[in-house]
N, C-alpha and C positions, 0 to 999 in steps of 0.2 A: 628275876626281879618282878615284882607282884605290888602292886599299889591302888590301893581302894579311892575313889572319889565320889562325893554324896553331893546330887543338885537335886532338890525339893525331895522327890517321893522316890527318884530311882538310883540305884547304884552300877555305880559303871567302875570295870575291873579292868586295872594294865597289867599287861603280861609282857615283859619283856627282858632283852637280854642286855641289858646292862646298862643301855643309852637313857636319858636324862627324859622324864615326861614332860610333855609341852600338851598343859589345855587349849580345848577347843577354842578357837577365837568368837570373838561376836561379828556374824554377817554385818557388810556394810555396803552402804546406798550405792548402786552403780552411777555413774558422774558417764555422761553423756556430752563430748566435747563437739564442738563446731566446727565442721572441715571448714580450711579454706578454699579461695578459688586456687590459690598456687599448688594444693594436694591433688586437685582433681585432675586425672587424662581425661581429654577429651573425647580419645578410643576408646580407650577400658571403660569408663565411667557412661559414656552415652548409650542414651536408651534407645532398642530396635525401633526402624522407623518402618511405617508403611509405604510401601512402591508399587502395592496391588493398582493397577490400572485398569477403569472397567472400559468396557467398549464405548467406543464415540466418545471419549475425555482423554486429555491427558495427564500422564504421571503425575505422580504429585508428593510430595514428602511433608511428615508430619513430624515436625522437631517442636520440642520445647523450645519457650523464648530464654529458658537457662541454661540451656547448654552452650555456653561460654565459650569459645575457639580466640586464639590468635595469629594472625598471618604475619608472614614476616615476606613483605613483597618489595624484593630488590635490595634489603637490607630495613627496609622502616616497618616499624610495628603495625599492625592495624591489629582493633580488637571488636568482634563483633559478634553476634550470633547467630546457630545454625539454620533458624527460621528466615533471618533476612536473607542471608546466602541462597537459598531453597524456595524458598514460595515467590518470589516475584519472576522469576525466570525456571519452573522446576524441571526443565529438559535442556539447563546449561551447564557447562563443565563444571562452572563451581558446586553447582546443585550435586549433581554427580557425586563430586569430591568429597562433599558434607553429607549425603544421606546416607550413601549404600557403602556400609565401611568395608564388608566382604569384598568389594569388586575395587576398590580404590585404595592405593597405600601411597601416600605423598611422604616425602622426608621429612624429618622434624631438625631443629639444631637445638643448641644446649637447655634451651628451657621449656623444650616442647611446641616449640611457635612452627605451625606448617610452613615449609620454605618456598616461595612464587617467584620464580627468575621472572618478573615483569618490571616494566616501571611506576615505583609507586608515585611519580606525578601524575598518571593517567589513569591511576588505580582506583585513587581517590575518588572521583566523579561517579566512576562506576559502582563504588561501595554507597554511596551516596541518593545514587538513583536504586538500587536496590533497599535504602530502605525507607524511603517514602515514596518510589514511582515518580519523581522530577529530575529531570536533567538541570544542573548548575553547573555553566564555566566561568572561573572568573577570567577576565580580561586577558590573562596570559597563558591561558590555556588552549592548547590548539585545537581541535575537535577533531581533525585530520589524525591526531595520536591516539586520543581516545579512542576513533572510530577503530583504530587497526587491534586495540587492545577489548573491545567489543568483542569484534570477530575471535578474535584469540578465544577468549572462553565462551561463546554460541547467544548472546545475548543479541538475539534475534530484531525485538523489540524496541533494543537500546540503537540499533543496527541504524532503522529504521528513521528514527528520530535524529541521528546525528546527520543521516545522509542529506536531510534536510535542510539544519542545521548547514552544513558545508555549503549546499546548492544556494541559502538564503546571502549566504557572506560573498558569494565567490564576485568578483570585479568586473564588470561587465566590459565585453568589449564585442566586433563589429557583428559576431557570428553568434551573440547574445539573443533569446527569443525577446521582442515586447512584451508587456504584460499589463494588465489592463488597464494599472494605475495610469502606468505612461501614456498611453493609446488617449485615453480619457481628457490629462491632460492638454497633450497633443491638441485634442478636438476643440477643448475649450479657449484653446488661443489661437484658432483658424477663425477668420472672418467668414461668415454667412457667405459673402459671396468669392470666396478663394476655394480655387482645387487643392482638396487635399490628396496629394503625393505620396502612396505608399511601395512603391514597385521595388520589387525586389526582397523589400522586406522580410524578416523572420518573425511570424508570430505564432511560432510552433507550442502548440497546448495552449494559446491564450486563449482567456473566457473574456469574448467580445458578444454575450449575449445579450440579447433587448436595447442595444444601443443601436440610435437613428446612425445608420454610415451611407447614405445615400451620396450618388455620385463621385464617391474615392476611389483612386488607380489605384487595384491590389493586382496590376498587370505584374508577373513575373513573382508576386508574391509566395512564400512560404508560408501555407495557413493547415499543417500538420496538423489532425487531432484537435483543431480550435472547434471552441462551443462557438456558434455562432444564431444559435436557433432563438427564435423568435425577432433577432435583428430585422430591420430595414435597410437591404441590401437593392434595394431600387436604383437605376440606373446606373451599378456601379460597372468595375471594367475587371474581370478576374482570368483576362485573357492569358494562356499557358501558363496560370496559377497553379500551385500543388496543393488541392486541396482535400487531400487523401486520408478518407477516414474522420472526416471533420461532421459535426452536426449542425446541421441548417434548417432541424425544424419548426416547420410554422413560421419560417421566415418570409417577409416583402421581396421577389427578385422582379417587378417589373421592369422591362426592357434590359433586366441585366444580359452582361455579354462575357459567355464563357469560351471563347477560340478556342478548341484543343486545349481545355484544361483539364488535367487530371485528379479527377474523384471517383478513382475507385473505392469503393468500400462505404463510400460518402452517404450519410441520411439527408434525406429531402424530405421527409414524411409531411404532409400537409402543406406544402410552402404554395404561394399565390405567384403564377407569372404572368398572367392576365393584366394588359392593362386597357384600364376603357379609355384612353388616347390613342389605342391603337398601335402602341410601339411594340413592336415584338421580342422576343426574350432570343438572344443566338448563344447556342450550343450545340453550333457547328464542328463535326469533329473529335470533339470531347471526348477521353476514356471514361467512361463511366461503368466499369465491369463490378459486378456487384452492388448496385447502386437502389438503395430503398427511395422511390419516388411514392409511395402510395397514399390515394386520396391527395393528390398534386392536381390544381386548376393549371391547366400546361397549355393552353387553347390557343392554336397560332404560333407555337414554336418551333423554332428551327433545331431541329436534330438532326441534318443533312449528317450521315457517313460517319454516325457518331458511334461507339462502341458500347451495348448496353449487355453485354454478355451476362445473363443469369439474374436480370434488374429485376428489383419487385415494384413494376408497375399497376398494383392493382390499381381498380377505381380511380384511374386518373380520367380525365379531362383531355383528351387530345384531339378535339375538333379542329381543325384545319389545319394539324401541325406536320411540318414535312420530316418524314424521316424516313425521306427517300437514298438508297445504300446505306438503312441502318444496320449492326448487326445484331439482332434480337432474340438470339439464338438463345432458346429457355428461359426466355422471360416468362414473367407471368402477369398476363395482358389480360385477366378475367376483371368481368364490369367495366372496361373500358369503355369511353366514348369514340370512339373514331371516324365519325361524321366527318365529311370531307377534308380525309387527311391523307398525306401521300406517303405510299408505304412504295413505291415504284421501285424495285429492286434487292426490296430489303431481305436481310436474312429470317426467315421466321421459323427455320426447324425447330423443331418443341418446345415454340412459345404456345404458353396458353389462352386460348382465345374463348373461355368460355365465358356464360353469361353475359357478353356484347351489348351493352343500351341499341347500336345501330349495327346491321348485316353490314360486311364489308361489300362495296359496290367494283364491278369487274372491273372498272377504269384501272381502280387500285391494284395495280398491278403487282404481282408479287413473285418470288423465288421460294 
């Protein structure tokens, strides 16, 4: 079967066995439809992200703010995107989970929603801080849950901030450290001429800096790691205090009185114990093993049989001071004054005694 057909100038020939001729149709406009968000996988559809991490930074993921995810944590929806998940925490589980799809396969259930056996009352907060970098609980929310669903996915940061959080709420009772508000207070309803009574006390890590505390019993006191440096600590009593690792400098200690207390580790750096009444400073006894005294007016004090194991005494001031049976063993005594002061007994194996303002005198008897 053979059938001729004529468009403008050219003829066009069928050849065929028998079946019925069907003309060429007219091309028509391609119609270009709108995915939805419910067409789209998250998996298939997301575009490779970058995890190249250069030296001295850390990893980091580069998501679009469109790629759409939904979590289904503990049974409730959350919907959010793979950049909030990723850039505020990019070395945490969720990060993880959202950027590098090779190395991560979480279950989906019927509609594609990643499934989180966690609790989403605790979720929330978390998704929350992720996408503006603020913590918000409201009133019934516990921070203690939070904190443990923190930890669960590596949110370091978040870690950080609730611990605080907890520490800010928690109920004070007897084994509580003070802190400066209280102390402060405290001060301001003590009369001028009343002792104030602090013995025993715990003011472990409090910042009791540049506050006048003259004449207060910190006898027995806990003063752990407390700032105390540039205080006025004049004639106070911090007899077998523990004031271990605390900073005190450029503090007032005239005639203060340390009995066998313990400041190992303690900074003294510049403090005055000099008083021109003539009371002398006693730190008698005292552990003081590691102890930065340097550039300390110390002139006239008592460090009878005190422990200064490995102390940075540079350029101190210790004209007439006794620290007779001290153990001074690798101190470092360079620029020292030691103008009529009594070393009779002391330990001095490889302390440094260089650059001396005054030669020790033979009186000064030593070991």
């Amino acid at each position: 079967m053979a059938r001729q057909q004529k468009e403008g100038d050219d003829d066009v020939f069928y050849v065929s066995d028998g079946k019925p001729f069907m003309g060429p149709s007219k091309p028509q406009a391609a119609v270009i439809r709108p995915r939805s968000f419910s067409s789209i996988s998250p998996r298939n559809d997301c575009k490779r992200h970058s995890r190249t991490p250069t030296e001295g930074t850390t990893t980091k993921c580069t998501c679009s703010s469109s790629e759409w995810v939904t979590l289904n944590v503990g049974g409730h929806m959350f919907t959010t995107t793979r950049s909030t998940l990723t850039q505020q925490e990019p070395e945490s589980m969720l990060a993880r989970m959202f950027c590098d799809e090779d190395q991560w396969y979480s279950s989906v259930d019927g509609s594609g929603a990643y499934l989180i056996d966690r609790s989403p009352r605790y979720f929330e907060p978390i998704l929350n801080y992720l996408r503006h970098g603020q913590l918000v609980l409201d009133k019934d929310i516990n921070p203690e849950g939070v904190l443990e669903e923190a930890k669960f996915f590596g949110l370091t940061s978040l870690m950080e901030i609730l611990d605080e959080v907890i520490e800010k709420n928690q109920v004070p009772d007897d084994s509580t450290p003070i802190n400066r508000r209280e102390f402060v207070l405290r001060l301001l309803s003590t009369p001028t001429n009343k002792e104030l009574r602090c013995q025993g006390m715990n003011f472990t890590n409090a910042n009791l800096s540049k506050l006048d505390l003259r004449y207060i019993n910190f006898k027995y006191a806990v003063l752990k790691n407390a700032n105390l440096s540039g205080a006025n600590l004049s004639y106070c009593n911090f007899e077998r205090a523990d004031l271990c690792h605390a900073v005190l400098d450029s503090a007032n200690l005239l005639g203060v009185k340390m009995l066998c207390a313990n400041m190992e580790g303690t900074s003294l750096r510049g403090c005055n114990f000099e008083d021109p009444a003539g009371s002398r400073a006693n730190m008698e006894g005292a552990l003081m093993k590691s102890v930065n005294l340097e550039g300390s007016h110390m002139a006239g004090v008592n460090l009878r049989v005190a422990t200064l194991k490995n102390a940075n005494l540079q350029n101190c001031d210790l004209r007439g001071a006794v620290l007779a049976g001290a153990d001074l063993e690798n101190c470092d005594m360079s620029g020292c004054d030691l103008q009529e002061a009594n070393l009779r007994g002391a330990n001095l194996k490889g302390a440094a005694l260089k650059l001396m303002l005054n030669p020790l005198h033979m009186a000064q008897t030593v070991r």
